[in-house]
C-alpha angles and dihedrals in degrees: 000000000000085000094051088046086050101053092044091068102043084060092050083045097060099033078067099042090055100048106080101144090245089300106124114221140122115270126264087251101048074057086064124093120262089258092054084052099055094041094060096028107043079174101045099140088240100065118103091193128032122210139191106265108239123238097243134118138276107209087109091063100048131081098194104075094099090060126091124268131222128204106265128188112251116224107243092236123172101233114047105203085058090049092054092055086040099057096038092053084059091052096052107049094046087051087049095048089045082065087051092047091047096056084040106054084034094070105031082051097055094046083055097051093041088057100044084051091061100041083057098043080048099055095046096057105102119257098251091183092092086055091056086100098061085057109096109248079244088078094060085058102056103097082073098062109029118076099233094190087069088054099057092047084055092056121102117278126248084270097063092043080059090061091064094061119091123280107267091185097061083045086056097048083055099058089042083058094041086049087045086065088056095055124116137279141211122304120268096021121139123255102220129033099188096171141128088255098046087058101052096049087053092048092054089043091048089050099048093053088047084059097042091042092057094048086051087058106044087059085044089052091049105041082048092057098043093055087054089045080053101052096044092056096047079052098053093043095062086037085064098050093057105050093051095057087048090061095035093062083050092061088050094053097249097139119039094213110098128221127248123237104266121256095250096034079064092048097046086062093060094055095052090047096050087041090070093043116114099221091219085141108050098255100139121189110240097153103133130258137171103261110199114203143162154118119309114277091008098122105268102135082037094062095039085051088053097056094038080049101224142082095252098140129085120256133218134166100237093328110126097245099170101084099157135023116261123200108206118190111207120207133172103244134156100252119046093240135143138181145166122272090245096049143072102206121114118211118206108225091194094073126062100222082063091047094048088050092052096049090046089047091044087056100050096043083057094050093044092052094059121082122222126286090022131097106209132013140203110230107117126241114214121208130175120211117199124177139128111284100018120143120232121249155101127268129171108193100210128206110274118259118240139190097211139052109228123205110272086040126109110255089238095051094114092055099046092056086048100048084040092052098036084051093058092032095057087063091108087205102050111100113231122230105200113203112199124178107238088199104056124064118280086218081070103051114113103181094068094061089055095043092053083057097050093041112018092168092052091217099132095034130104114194118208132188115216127192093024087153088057086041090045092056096040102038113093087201128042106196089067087073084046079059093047100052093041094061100244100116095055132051091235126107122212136194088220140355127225141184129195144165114230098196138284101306087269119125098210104059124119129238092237083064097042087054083048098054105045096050091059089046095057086039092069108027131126087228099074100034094060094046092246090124120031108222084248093068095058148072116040084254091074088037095059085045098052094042080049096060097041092050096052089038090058087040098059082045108055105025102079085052093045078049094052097047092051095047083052082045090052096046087053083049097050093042091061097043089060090037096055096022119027095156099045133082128253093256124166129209093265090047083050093052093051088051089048092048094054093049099057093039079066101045087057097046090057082066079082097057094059108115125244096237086055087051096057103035087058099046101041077064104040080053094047097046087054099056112026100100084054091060094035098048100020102038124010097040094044085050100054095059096077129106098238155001101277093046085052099053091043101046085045090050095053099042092054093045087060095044098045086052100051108023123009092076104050086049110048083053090059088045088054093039093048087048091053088050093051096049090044086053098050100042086045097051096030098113117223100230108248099354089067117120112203087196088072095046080093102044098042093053092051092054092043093050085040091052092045101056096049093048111097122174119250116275101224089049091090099050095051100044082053099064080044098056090034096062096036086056095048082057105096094165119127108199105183152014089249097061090039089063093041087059090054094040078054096051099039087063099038082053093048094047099056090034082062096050084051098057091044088051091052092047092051081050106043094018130218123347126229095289098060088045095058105038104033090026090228114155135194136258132247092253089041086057098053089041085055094056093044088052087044085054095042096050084052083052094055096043095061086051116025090169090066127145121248096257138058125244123239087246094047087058094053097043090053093041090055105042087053087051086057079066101056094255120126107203131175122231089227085069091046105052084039087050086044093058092054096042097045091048093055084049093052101041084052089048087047096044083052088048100054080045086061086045099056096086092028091097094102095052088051096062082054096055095242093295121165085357129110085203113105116180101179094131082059089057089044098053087040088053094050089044086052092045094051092048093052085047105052089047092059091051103050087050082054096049090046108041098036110007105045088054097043085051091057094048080050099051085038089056100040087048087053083055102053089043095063094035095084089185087057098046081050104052093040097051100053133161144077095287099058094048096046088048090047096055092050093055088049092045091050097043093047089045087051107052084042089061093041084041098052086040088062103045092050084054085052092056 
């Protein structure tokens, strides 16, 4: 029986002796003293002796008694001392190999993780192919001029790259402490505690250490990742850096090769383009951009901030400060810089005076922008952001939407934000940032309801969750921001949900503290270390990357079918242009303009071309024209009054002195200035037979009433022409016969013409005479008869005295106004003295025109002063004196006119047509009809068609 039992456990012995799962290595029992040999093999071949094993236990021998134990099934066995040794033999040997399988997986799993570490360290390292172009051409050529033999001496030895393989000391330690659990126990304790107790206690302890385990690993999981995050940062830092010395030593001219507009600057074209394109083809823009809404105060200009990376935008507590929408193009560029599409300037958004005058800039063009009586607007501003790191996109903030209309707002306000966000939101190709406030109640949101409506699917919409530290703080349960994000408290579907912390509530923190402090927040939320939120889902950094991908994602989608529609758009274009104007160029308004400029530059420069004699002949009348009633009522008439000779000139040389002084001048200058405006006018609308264009007649005009108005003459004109008139009026010398003719030949006609007016003004008083009557039966009034008879009375009156003065005596009235009453006839002395006026004037121009036909022949007698002769032709000196005077001046002034005016006119027409040039809403509205829009269109279709296809060729060279 000993011997059976014996023998039973040498085979088990070597059974497990010989399985050693293909891992040579002695077995656990060839490791045992001789004693401890003899004791388990009597027939070992090395005994000597062999002696009768003892019936004792062998919990001395054993190192697994402090582990716990599970229930095992026990083998039914007859005997029960052989089952016993059966049964303990099993046990030991799978608790021996368990040592083996944990060193083992121990190693093969490490391997494996280690592996897998680096895979994943490897594939979040940035692809730096698409950079290769940044790098000067002078890199590629080191390898020339570097000895790389000295470098690979220079590289760490075969020691330091051990001390990248794992610790095999700490891996030691753990086995020691895995072997410390194996020691032995107290004597006489029994091996195997296969109860009820003993296995519940195994099962708590096994679950404790699960859950321990797990939040061992979470840390883990997270330091793990912020140490990548780490890492990936430090690596795009001193990508940065690089890259912006690269491009700043293209902007020194270092390296000769030059850079290529960037993709989105090229896009960014397009949309401003298309922006200013009126749509009257349906040809809708539905090329993608990056639309920022939400609810007022929830965070919207903060994000944005965020990803542009500085504080641009204009900041209120509670006060609607988005008034318009503004479009900002973000680029990766070497300085931090940004600036406005119509503008130069560059502002540094690295100082803080810069920063204050965007913002202010940013604010006035907003409020510009908005008419009266409204409180936003939606005329786009467009801002470029340009820094180091950026990511390119497009991005159009959006006024907030509210709920309520506040005091100082328009009535329709609310609709106006609707209608302005619904317009950008139909584009079925613009991606939706959804701003939602984390600490505020969902229940409250607006925006979600209208973005579910634009995009029920959510398959072009980011959510994002502001203010989660604030949610965080204020929220009892935090798995209902875990709802929110997710999506399951609202109606709206997302591509992606995001949550973010865009700094403390204060106004003047940086960026650099914001990113700060939301990457310690996260850090240390409750959110990620319970697995509600992935790391992916938070900080505005993943945000901008993610927002990044979608938009160029949609981009390389939608462009080559934007670029198809408006080729179809260009060809209809074309079509109709050949179709209405088959012999006319292409031209738009602003080539228009240009042809139109050029015409009228001409037409002012032929001002030049007028002759002198023209000059003077137009404005010697136009003078003359203006003061003639002066000389006639205020000087000649007055004069000739007098008695005598003496009295006459007298009463003549002080009358002109006072006029020239006061009056003449500033005349004479209108007269010139009216002439120049008359000749400007008819050189401007004169058409020009078949080379007329209709389409200028506006805008000319406009120019012309424009000019007109700036022009002013110049101020030391009139001071000069008066010493001039004034010495050409004090010359009474009359040097020939010839002169003396052409001064009677001027009177006469001055005489005639106002003869003339006189009889006109009697025959409106008395009516028609007897012929009229009879041939075109007109009769006379009531008042025109009793004028008649008043005249009839009166002309009695000046034939008994044909020397008579000028006026009527107060007697003269009441004898005619009676004589006329013996008629029947009741007059008032108010209509006689009036009919007098014009009586005595006729009376006085016919005596006067006699009189120049006496003086015809009286030359020689004025060379003789008038001596031994009762003729006086004073009247004929005075009339020469004024014509002289009128000749001198117009000379003066067309010297003035040619040589000053006609110069300062031009610089005039050459400003208001810059102008006009830079005023769009006047060109507009100047350049007006069916051509020039058509024209128009087509320019716009072209231009867009053609940045689309330069656009799309360079984004397939970027792939």
């Amino acid at each position: 029986m000993w011997r059976t039992r014996a023998a039973a456990a040498c085979v088990i012995c070597r059974s497990l002796a010989s399985s050693t799962y293909g891992i040579k290595r002695k077995s656990p029992l060839q490791n045992l003293h001789l004693v401890s040999r003899s004791v388990h093999h009597p027939y070992h071949p090395s005994l000597k002796f062999q002696r009768r094993p003892l019936r004792i236990s062998l919990q001395q021998f054993s190192s697994l008694n402090r582990l716990p134990l599970r229930k095992t099934k026990l083998l039914n066995v007859k005997y029960g001392y052989q089952s016993y040794r059966n049964f303990w033999l099993a046990r030991l040997a799978s608790r021996l190999l368990k040592i083996r399988y944990l060193i083992l997986g121990s190693a093969v799993g490490g391997g494996y993780t280690a592996k897998k570490t680096y895979d994943q360290w490897k594939d979040m390292m940035p692809d730096l192919d698409e950079y290769k172009w940044i790098i000067p051409d002078f890199i590629w050529e080191l390898d020339e001029h570097i000895d790389l033999e000295k470098l690979i001496k220079a590289l760490p030895d075969a020691d330091d790259l051990a001390k990248l393989l794992p610790d095999f000391e700490k891996i030691g330690e753990s086995f020691t402490s895995l072997k410390g659990i194996f020691s032995p126990g107290t004597p006489g304790e029994t091996a195997f505690r296969a109860t009820d107790q003993g296995y519940d206690g195994d099962k708590q302890y096994k679950k404790v250490s699960d859950k321990e385990k797990i939040d061992q690993l979470q840390e883990e999981l997270l330091r793990t990742q912020l140490k990548y995050q780490r890492m990936l940062e430090r690596l795009e830092k001193e990508n940065k850096e690089l890259r912006k010395l690269v491009l700043q030593r293209d902007d020194k001219g270092i390296h000769q090769r030059k850079l290529k507009k960037s993709l989105i600057d090229m896009y960014s074209e397009v949309l401003d383009i298309l922006s200013d394109y009126d749509a009257s083809y349906n040809t809708q823009d539905h090329l993608p951009r990056v639309v920022v809404v939400g609810d007022q105060s929830a965070g919207k200009t903060s994000v944005l901030e965020m990803i542009a990376q500085a504080r641009i935008f204009p900041r209120g507590s509670g006060e609607m400060m988005t008034r318009s929408p503004v479009k900002v193009t973000l680029s990766e560029g070497p300085h931090h810089v940004a600036l406005f599409k119509d503008s130069s300037r560059e502002f540094d958004l690295t100082k803080e005076e810069d920063l204050a005058a965007l913002r202010n800039e940013i604010e006035i063009r907003m409020r510009n922008s908005v008419k009266e009586g409204c409180t936003v607007s939606t005329e786009t501003i467009s801002l470029s952001v340009k820094g180091p790191g950026l990511q390119r996109m497009v991005l159009v903030d959006l006024p907030g939407v509210i709920s309520t209309v506040t005091s100082g707002m328009a009535p329709d306000t609310k609709e106006t934000i609707f209608s302005i966000s619904k317009a950008y939101m139909q584009n079925p190709n613009a991606i939706i940032l959804c701003i939602q406030d984390g600490s505020v109640d969902a229940e409250r949101s607006i925006v979600t309801d209208l973005v579910s409506q634009m995009d029920p699917q959510g398959k072009r919409t980011i959510f994002v969750l502001t203010k989660v530290d604030l949610a965080e703080k204020n929220v009892a349960s935090p798995s209902r921001i875990q709802q929110i994000i997710e999506g399951k408290l609202f109606p709206m579907k997302a591509l992606g949900y995001f949550a973010v912390v865009t700094g403390k509530g204060n106004s003047s923190e940086s960026i650099e503290s914001i990113k700060e402090y939301e990457e310690e927040f996260f850090q240390n939320s409750k959110l990620l270390k319970t697995c509600m939120l992935k790391a992916h889902q938070v900080t505005t950094k993943n945000l901008s990357l993610a927002v990044s991908d979608c938009f160029w994602k949609m981009v390389r989608e939608s462009v080559e079918q934007q670029a198809d529609a408006f080729k179809a758009t260009r060809f209809n274009l074309e079509t109709e242009w050949k179709n209405n104007y088959p012999r006319l160029r292409e031209l738009d308004r602003n080539e228009l303009f240009e042809k139109a400029k050029n015409e009228i530059l001409d037409e002012v420069i032929s001002l030049t071309q007028v002759t002198p004699k023209h000059w003077e002949e137009i404005l010697q009348k136009m003078l003359w024209e203006r003061v003639s009633t002066h000389v006639i009522e205020n000087i000649y008439l007055p004069a000739a009054q007098t008695m005598n000779s003496g009295t006459f000139n007298t009463t003549v040389d002080i009358k002109l002195k006072q006029w020239t002084d006061k009056q003449l001048p500033n005349k004479a200058v209108e007269v010139a200035w009216e002439t120049l405006q008359e000749e400007f006018s008819r050189f401007m609308t004169e058409q020009k037979g078949k080379e007329h264009d209709d389409i200028f007649d506006k805008l000319k005009q406009a120019v012309k009433e424009e000019t007109i108005k700036r022009h002013k003459w110049n101020e030391r004109a009139e001071d000069s022409l008066r010493v001039i008139q004034h010495n050409a009026l004090e010359d009474r010398s009359i040097s020939d016969k010839q002169q003396w003719d052409a001064a009677i030949h001027f009177m006469e006609e001055t005489l005639q013409s106002r003869l003339k007016d006189t009889e006109s003004v009697i025959e409106d008083m008395v009516g028609p005479d007897w012929r009229k009557r009879w041939l075109y039966w007109i009769g006379r009034t009531k008042e025109q008869n009793i004028r008649n008879e008043t005249k009839n009375e009166l002309e009695k009156l000046i034939k008994c005295n044909e020397e008579h003065a000028a006026y009527l005596a107060n007697d003269e009235v009441t004898t005619v106004r009676k004589n006329l009453e013996a008629r029947g006839i009741t007059v008032d002395p108010c209509l006689i003295k009036d009919t007098w006026h014009q009586i005595y004037r006729r009376y006085f121009l016919k005596t006067a025109l006699n009189h120049c036909n006496l003086c015809r022949r009286g030359f020689y007698y004025y060379q003789r002063h008038f001596v031994d002769s009762e003729l006086e032709c004073n009247d004929i000196v005075l009339f020469w004196r004024i014509q002289r005077m009128l000749a001198i001046t117009a000379n003066t002034l067309r010297q003035q006119l040619t040589n000053t005016e006609v110069r300062r006119l031009e610089k005039n027409v050459k400003e208001v047509l810059e102008d006009f040039a830079e005023d769009n809403e006047k060109k507009v509205k100047l350049l007006t009809g069916k051509r020039v829009q058509l024209a128009e269109d087509l320019k716009k279709v072209r231009e867009i068609q053609e940045k689309l296809e330069a656009f799309i060729e360079a984004l397939h060279q970027e792939k």
